[in-house]
MARGUSE-741500 format. One record per residue: residue number from 1; x, y, z of N, C-alpha, C in turn; residue in three letters. Coordinates in Angstrom, 2 decimals. Example, Ala and Ser with C-alpha at 12.3 -4.5 7.8 and 13.67 -1.06 7.14 Angstrom:
BEGIN
PT kolnu    n.xx    n.yy    n.zz   ca.xx   ca.yy   ca.zz    c.xx    c.yy    c.zz torro
PT     1   13.19   -5.69    7.80   12.30   -4.50    7.80   13.20   -3.30    7.80   Ala
PT     2   12.85   -2.25    7.08   13.67   -1.06    7.14   12.90    0.03    7.87   Ser
//
This chain:
BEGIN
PT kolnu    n.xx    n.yy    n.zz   ca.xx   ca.yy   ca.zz    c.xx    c.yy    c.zz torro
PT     1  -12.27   18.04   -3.23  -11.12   18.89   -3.50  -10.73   18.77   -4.96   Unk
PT     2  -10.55   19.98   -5.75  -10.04   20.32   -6.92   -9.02   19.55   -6.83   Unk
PT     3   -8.46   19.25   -8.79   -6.45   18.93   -8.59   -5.59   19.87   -8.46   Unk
PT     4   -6.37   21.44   -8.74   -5.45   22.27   -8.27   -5.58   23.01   -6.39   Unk
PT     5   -6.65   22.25   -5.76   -5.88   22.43   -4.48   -5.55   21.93   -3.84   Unk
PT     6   -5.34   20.41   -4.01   -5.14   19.34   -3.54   -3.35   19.60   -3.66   Unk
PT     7   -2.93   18.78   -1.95   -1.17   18.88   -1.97   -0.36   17.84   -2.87   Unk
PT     8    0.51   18.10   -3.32    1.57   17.24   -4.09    2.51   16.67   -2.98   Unk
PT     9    2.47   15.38   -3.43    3.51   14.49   -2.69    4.76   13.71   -3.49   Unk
PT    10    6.06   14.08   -3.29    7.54   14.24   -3.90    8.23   12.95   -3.05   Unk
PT    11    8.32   12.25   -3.45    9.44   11.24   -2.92   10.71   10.75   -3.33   Unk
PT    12   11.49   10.81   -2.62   12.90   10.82   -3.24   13.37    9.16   -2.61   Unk
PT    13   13.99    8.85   -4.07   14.64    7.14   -3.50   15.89    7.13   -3.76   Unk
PT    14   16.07    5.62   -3.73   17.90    5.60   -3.80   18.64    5.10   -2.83   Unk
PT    15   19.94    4.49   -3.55   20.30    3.53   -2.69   21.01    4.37   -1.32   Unk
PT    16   22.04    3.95   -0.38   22.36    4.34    0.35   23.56    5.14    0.12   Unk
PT    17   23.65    6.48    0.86   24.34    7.67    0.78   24.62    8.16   -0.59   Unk
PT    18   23.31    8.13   -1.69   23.18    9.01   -2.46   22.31   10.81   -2.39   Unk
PT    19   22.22   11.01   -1.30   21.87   12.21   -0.99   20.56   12.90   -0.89   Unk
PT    20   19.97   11.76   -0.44   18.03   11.89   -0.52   18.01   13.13    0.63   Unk
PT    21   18.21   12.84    1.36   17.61   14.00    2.88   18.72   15.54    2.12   Unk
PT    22   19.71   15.07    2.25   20.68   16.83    1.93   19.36   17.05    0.34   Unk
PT    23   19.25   16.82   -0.77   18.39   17.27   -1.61   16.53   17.51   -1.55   Unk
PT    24   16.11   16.69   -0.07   14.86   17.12    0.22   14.82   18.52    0.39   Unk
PT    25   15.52   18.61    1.70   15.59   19.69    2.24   16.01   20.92    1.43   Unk
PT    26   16.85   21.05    0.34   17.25   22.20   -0.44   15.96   22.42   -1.33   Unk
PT    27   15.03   21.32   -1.70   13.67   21.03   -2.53   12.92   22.00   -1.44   Unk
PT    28   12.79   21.35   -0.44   11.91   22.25    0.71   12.22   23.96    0.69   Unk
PT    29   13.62   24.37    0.65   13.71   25.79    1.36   13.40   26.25   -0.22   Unk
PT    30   13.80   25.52   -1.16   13.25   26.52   -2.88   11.36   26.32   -2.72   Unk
PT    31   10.77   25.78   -2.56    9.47   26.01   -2.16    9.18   26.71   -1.43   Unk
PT    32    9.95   26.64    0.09    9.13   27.48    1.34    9.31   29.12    0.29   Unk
PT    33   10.19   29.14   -0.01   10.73   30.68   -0.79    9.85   31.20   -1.74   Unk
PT    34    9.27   30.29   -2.68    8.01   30.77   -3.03    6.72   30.69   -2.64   Unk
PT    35    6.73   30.18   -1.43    5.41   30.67   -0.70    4.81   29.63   -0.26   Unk
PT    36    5.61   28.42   -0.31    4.30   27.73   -0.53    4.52   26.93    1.23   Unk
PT    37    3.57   26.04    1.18    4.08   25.37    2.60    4.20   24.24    2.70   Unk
PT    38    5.30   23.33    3.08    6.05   22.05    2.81    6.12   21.51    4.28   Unk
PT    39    5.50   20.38    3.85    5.83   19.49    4.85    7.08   18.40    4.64   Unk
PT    40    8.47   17.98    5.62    9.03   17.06    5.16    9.56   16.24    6.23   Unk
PT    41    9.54   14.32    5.48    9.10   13.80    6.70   10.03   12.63    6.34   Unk
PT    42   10.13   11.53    6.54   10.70   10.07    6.16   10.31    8.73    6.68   Unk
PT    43   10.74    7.62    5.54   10.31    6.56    6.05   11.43    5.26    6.15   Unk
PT    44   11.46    4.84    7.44   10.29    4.88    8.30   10.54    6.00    9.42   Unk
PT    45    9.32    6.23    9.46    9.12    7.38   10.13    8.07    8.22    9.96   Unk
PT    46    8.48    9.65   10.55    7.53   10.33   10.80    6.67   10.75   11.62   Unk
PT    47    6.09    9.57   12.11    5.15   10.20   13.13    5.51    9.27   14.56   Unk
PT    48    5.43    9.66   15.93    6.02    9.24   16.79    6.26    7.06   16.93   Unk
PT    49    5.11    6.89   16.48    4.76    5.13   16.46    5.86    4.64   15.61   Unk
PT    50    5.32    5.53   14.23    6.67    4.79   13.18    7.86    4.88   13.63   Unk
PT    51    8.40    6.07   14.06    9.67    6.14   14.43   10.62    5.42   15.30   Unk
PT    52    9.58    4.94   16.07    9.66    3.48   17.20    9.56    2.53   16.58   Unk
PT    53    8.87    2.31   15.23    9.05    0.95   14.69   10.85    1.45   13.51   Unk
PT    54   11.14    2.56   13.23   12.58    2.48   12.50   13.44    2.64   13.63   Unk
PT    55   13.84    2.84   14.80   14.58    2.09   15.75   14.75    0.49   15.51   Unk
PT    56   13.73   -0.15   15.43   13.77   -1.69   15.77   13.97   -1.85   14.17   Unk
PT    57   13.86   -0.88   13.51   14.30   -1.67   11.82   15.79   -1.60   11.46   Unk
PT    58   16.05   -0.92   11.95   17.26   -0.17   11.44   18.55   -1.01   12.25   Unk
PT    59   17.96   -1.23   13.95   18.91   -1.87   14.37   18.85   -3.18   13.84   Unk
PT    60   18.40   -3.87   12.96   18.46   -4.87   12.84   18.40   -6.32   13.39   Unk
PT    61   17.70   -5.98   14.49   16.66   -6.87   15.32   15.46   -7.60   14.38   Unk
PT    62   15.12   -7.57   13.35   13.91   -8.42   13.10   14.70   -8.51   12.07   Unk
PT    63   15.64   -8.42   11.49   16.42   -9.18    9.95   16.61  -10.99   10.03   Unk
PT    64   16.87  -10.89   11.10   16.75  -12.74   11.64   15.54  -12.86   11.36   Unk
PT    65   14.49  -12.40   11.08   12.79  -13.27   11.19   12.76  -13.28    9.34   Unk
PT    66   13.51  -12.36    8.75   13.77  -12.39    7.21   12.77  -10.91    6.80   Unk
PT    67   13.19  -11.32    5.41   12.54   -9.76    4.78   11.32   -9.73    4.34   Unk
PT    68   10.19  -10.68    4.63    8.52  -10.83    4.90    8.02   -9.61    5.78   Unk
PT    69    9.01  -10.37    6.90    8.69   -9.72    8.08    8.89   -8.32    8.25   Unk
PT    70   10.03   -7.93    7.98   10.61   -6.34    7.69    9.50   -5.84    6.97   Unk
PT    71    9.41   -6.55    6.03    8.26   -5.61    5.07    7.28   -5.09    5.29   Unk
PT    72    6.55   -6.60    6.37    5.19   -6.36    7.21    5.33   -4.94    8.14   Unk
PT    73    6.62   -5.03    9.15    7.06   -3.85   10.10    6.99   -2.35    9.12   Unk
PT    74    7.69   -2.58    8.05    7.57   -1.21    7.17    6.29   -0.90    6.74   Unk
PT    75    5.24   -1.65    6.56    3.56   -1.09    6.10    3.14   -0.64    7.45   Unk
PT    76    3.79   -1.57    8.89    2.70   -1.08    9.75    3.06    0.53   10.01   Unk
PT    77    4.65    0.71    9.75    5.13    2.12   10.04    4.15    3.29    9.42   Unk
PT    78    3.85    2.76    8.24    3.64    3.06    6.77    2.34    3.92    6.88   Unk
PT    79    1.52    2.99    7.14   -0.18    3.12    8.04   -0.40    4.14    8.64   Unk
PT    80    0.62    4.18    9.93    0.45    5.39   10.67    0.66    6.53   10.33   Unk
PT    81    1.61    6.39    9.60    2.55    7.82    8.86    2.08    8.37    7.55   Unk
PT    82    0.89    7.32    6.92    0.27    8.03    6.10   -1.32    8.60    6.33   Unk
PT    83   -1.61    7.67    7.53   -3.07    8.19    8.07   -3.00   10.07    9.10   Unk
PT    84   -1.56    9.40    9.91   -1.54   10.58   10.72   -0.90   11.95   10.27   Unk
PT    85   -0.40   11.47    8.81    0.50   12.69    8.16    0.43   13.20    7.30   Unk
PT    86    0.90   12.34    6.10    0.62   12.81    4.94   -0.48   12.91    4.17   Unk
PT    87   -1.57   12.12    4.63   -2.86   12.32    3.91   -3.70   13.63    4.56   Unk
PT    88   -3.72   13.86    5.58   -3.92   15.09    6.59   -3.00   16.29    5.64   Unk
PT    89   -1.88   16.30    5.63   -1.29   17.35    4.92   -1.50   17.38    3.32   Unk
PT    90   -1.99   16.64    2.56   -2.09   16.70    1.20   -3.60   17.32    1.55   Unk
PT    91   -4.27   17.05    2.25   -5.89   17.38    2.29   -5.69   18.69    2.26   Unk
PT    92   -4.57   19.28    3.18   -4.60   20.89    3.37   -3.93   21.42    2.03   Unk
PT    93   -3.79   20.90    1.30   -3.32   21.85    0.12   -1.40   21.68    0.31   Unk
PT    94   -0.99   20.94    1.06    0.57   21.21    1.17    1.73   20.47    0.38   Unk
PT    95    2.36   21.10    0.07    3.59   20.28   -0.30    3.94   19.04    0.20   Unk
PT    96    4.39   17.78    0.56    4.93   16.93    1.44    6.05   16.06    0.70   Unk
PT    97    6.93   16.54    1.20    8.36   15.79    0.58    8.90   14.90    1.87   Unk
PT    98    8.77   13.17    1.00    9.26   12.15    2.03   10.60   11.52    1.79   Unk
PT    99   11.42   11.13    2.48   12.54   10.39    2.42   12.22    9.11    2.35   Unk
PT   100   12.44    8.37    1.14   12.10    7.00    0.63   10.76    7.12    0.89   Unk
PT   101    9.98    6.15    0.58    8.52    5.62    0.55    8.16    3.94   -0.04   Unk
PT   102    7.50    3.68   -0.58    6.83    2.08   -0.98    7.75    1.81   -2.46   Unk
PT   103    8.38    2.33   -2.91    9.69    2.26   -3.81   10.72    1.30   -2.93   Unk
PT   104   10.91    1.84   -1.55   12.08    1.67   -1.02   11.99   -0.06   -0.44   Unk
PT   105   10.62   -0.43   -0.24   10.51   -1.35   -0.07   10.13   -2.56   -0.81   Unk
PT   106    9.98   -2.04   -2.59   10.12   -2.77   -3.11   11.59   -3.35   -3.72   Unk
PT   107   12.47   -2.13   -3.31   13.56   -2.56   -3.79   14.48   -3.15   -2.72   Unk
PT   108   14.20   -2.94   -1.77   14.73   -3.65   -0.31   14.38   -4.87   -0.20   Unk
PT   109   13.63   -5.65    0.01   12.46   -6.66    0.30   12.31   -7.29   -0.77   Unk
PT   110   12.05   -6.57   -1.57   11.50   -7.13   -3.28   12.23   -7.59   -3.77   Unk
PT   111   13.06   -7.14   -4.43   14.20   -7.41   -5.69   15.35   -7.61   -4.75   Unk
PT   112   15.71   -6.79   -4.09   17.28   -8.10   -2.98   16.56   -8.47   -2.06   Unk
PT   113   15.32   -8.85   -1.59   15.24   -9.62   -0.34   14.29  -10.73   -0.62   Unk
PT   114   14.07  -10.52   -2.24   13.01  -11.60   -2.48   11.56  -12.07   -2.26   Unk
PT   115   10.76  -10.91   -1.52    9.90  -11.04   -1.41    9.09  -10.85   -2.39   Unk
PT   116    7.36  -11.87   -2.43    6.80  -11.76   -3.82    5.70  -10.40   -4.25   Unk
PT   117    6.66  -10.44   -5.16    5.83   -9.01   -5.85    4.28   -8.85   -5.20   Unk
PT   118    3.13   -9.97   -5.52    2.27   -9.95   -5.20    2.09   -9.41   -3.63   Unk
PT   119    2.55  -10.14   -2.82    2.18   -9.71   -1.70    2.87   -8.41   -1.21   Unk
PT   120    3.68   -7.91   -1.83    4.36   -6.63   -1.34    3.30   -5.71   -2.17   Unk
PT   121    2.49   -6.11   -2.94    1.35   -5.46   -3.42    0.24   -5.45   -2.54   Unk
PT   122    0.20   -6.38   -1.89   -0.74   -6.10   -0.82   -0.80   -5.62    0.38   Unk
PT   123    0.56   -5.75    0.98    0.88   -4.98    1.70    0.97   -3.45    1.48   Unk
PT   124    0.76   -3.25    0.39    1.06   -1.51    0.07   -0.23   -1.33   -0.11   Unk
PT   125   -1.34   -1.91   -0.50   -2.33   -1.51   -0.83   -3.21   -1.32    0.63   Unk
PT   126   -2.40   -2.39    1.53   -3.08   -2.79    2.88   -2.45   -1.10    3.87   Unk
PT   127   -1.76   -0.47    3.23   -0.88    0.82    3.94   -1.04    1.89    3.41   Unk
PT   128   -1.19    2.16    2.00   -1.70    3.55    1.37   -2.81    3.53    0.63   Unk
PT   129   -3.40    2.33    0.19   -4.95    2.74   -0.49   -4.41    3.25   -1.61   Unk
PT   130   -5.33    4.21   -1.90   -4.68    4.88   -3.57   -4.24    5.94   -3.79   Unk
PT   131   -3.30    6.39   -2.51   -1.89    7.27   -2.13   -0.68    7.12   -2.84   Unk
PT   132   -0.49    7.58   -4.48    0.69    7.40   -4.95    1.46    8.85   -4.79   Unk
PT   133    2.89    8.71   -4.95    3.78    9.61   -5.11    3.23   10.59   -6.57   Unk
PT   134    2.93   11.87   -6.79    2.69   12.85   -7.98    4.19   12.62   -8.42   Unk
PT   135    5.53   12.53   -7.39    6.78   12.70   -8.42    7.66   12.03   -7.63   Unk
PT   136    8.37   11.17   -7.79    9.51   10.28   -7.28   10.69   10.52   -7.95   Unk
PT   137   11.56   11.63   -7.29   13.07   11.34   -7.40   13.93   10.46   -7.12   Unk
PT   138   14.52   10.01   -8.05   15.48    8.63   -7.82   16.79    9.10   -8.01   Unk
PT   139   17.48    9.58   -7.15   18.63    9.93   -7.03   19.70    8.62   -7.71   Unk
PT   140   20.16    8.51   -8.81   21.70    7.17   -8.57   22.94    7.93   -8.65   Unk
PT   141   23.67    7.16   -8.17   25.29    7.26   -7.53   25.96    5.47   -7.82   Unk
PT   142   26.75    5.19   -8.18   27.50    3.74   -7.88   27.52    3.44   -6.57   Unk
PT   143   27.42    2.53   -6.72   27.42    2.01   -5.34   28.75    2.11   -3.95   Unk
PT   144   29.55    2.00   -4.48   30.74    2.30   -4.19   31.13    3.97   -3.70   Unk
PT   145   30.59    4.83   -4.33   30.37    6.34   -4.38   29.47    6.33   -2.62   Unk
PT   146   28.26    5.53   -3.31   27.31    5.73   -2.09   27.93    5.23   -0.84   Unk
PT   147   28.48    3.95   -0.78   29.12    3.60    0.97   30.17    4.63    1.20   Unk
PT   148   30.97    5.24    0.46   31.48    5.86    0.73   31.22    7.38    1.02   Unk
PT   149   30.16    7.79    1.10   29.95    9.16    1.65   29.02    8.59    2.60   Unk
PT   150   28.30    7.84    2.89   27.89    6.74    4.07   28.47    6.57    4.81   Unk
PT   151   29.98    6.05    4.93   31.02    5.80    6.10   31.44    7.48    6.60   Unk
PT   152   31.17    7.90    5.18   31.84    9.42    5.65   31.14   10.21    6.79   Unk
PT   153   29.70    9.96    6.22   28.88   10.32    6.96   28.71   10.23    8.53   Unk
PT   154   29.09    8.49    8.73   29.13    8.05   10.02   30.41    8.25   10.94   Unk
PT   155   31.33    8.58   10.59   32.69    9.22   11.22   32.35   10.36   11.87   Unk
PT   156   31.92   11.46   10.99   31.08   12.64   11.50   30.41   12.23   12.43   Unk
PT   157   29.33   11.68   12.02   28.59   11.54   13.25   28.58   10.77   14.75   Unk
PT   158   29.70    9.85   14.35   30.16    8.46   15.66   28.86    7.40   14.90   Unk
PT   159   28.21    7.56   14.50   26.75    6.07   14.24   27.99    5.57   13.76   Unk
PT   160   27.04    4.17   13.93   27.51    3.00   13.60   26.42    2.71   12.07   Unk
PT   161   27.21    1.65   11.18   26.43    1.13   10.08   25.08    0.42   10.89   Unk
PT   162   23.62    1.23   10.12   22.65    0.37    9.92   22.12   -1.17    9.58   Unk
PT   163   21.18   -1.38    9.64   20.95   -2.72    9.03   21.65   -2.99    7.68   Unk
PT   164   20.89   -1.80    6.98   21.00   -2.16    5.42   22.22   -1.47    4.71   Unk
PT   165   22.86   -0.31    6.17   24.18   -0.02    5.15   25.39   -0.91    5.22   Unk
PT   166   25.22   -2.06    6.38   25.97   -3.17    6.63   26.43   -4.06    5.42   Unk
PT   167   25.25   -4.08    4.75   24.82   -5.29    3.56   26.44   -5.25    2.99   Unk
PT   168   26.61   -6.06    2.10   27.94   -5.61    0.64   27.45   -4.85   -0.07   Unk
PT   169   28.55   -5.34   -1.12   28.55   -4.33   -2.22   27.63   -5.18   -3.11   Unk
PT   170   27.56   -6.42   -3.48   26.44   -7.18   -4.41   25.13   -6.43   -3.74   Unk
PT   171   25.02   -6.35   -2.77   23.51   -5.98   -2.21   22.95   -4.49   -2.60   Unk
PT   172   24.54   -4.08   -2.48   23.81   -2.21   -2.78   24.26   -2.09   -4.18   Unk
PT   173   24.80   -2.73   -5.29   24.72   -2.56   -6.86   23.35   -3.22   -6.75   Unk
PT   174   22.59   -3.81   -6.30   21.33   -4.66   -6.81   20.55   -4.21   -6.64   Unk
PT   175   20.77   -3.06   -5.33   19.29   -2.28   -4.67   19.41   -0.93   -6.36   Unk
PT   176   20.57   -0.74   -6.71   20.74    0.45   -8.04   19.64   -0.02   -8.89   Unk
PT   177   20.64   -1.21   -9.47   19.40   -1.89  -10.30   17.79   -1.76  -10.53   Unk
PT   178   17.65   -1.91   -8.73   16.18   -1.87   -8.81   15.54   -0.72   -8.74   Unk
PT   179   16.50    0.25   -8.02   15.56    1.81   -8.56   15.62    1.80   -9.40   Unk
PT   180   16.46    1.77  -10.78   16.39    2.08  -12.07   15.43    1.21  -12.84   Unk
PT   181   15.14   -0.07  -12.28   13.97   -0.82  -13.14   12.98    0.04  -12.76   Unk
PT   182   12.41    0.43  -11.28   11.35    1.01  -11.14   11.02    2.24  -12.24   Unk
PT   183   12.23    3.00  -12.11   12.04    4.00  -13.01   11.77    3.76  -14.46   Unk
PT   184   12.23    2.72  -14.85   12.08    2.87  -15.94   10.37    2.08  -16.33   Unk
PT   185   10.20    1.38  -15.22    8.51    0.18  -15.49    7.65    1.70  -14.93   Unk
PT   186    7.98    3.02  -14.62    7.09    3.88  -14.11    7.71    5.18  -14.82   Unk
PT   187    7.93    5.80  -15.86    8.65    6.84  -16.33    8.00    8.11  -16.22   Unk
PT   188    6.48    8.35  -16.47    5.50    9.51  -15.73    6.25    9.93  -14.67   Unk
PT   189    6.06    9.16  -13.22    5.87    9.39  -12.16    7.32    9.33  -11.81   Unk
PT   190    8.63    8.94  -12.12    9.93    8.55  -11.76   11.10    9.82  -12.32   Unk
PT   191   11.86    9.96  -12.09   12.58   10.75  -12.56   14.03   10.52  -11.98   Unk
PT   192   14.99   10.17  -13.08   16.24    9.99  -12.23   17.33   10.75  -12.59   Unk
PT   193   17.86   10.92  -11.55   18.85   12.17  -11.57   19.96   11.69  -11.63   Unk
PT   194   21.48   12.23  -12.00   22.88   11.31  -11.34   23.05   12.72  -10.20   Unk
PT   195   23.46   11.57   -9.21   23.83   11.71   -8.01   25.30   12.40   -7.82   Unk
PT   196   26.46   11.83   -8.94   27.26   12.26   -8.69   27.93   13.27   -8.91   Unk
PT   197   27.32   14.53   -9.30   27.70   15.86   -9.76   27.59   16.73   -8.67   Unk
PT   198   27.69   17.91   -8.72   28.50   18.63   -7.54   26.85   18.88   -6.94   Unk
PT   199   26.88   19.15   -5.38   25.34   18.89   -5.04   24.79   20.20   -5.38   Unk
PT   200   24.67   21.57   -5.74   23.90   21.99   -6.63   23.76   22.05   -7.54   Unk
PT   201   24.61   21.51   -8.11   23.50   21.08   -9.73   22.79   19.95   -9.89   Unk
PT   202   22.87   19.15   -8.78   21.70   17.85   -8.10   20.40   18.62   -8.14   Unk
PT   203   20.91   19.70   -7.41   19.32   20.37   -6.37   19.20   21.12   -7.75   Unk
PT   204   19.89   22.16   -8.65   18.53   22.66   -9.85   18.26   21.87  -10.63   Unk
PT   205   19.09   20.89  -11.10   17.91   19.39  -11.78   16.54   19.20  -11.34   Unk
PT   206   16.73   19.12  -10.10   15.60   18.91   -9.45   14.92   20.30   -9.30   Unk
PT   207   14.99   20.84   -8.72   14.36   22.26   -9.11   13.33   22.52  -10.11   Unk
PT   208   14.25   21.90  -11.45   13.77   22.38  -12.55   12.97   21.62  -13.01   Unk
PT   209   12.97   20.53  -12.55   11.85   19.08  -13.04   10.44   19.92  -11.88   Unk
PT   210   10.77   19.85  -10.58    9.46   20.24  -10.05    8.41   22.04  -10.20   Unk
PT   211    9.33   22.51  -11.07    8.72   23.62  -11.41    8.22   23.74  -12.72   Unk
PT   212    8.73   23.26  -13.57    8.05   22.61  -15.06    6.99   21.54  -14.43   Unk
PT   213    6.57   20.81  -13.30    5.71   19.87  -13.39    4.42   20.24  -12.76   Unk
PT   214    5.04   21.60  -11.73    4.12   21.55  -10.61    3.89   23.32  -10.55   Unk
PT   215    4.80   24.77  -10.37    5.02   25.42  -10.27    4.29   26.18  -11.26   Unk
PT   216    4.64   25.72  -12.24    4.76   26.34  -13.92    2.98   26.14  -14.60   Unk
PT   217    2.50   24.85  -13.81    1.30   24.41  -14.72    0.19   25.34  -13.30   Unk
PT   218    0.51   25.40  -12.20    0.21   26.12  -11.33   -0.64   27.55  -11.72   Unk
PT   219    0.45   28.28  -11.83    0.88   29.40  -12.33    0.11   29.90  -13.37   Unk
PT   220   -0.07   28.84  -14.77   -0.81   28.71  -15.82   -2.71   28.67  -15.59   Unk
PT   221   -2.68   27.61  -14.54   -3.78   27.32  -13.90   -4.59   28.79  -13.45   Unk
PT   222   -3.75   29.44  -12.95   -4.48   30.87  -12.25   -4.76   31.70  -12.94   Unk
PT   223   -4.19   31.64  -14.27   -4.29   32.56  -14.95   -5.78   32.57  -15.91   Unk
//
């Protein structure tokens, strides 16, 4: 497969209730609109197995065994959801926009949970092979901003706080931190947005980064 028919894969990170899923999805319907065809999915998750393993993550049932272990549970999710999904859909030529990805677990696990770089390298290597993100949106918001449209969120809905939206506030300024190191130790592939501006002018930021990157050189390509 050519690089121009091969699918692009978009991942959006960020700490909690900075607006990853509401800005996938507006990413998705400005694509489906020009034609194209988008797949969009999350992690953990995705495909029926994983989604059974983010039940047991989320409730926070294996946080007692520590964040090794979580990590291990997030590659095995990882495995399935990239064998049964997204590598299948990039083969077909498609769009695939994921909610968090191997970002999320370096900054979860990694940098606040302490696990060693090295082996969270192997574990990723042991789960995607040489499956990187073409473009990673890193949504930031303060932390404080983020629990709070988080709680907001969960009123609406009756849920209760997650594992990780439980954490404090040291935990979710630290998880900031670490998207922004990522971004900045990966600046090609990273792109960070502020979160806290009114949510469409979130979504044509973004817009406008994936059509100058992807749309535009496209376009050029055919010609």
């Amino acid at each position: 497969m050519t690089e121009a028919e091969r699918g692009r894969f978009i991942t959006f990170e960020g700490g909690e209730g900075v607006g990853k899923s509401t800005q996938l999805d507006r990413l998705a319907a400005h694509l489906r609109a020009c034609g194209l065809e988008v797949v969009t999915t999350r992690e953990p998750g995705g495909t029926p197995k994983a989604e059974a393993l983010r039940k047991v993550l989320l409730s926070g049932r294996i946080a007692p065994l520590g964040p090794l272990a979580e990590a291990a549970l997030f590659a095995a999710a990882r495995i399935d959801h990239v064998d049964k999904l997204i590598a299948p859909a990039l083969a077909r030529g498609v769009f695939v926009l994921c909610d968090r990805f191997t970002d999320s677990t370096r900054a979860y696990q990694g940098a606040r949970g302490g696990v060693d770089p090295q082996t969270l390298a192997l574990l990723e290597q042991a789960a995607v092979g040489d499956l990187r993100p073409d473009l990673t949106i890193i949504l930031d918001l303060p932390h404080e901003q983020g629990m709070a449209r988080a709680a907001k969120r969960r009123a609406a809905t009756g849920l209760r706080a997650d594992r990780f939206e439980a954490e404090d506030a040291a935990f979710h300024e630290g998880l900031r931190r670490a998207f922004l190191a990522i971004a900045e130790q990966e600046p090609e592939r990273c792109c960070v947005i502020e979160a806290s501006q009114p949510l469409e002018e979130t979504a044509r930021a973004i817009r406008q980064i994936v059509n100058a990157r992807f749309l535009e050189t496209q376009a050029a390509a055919a010609q």
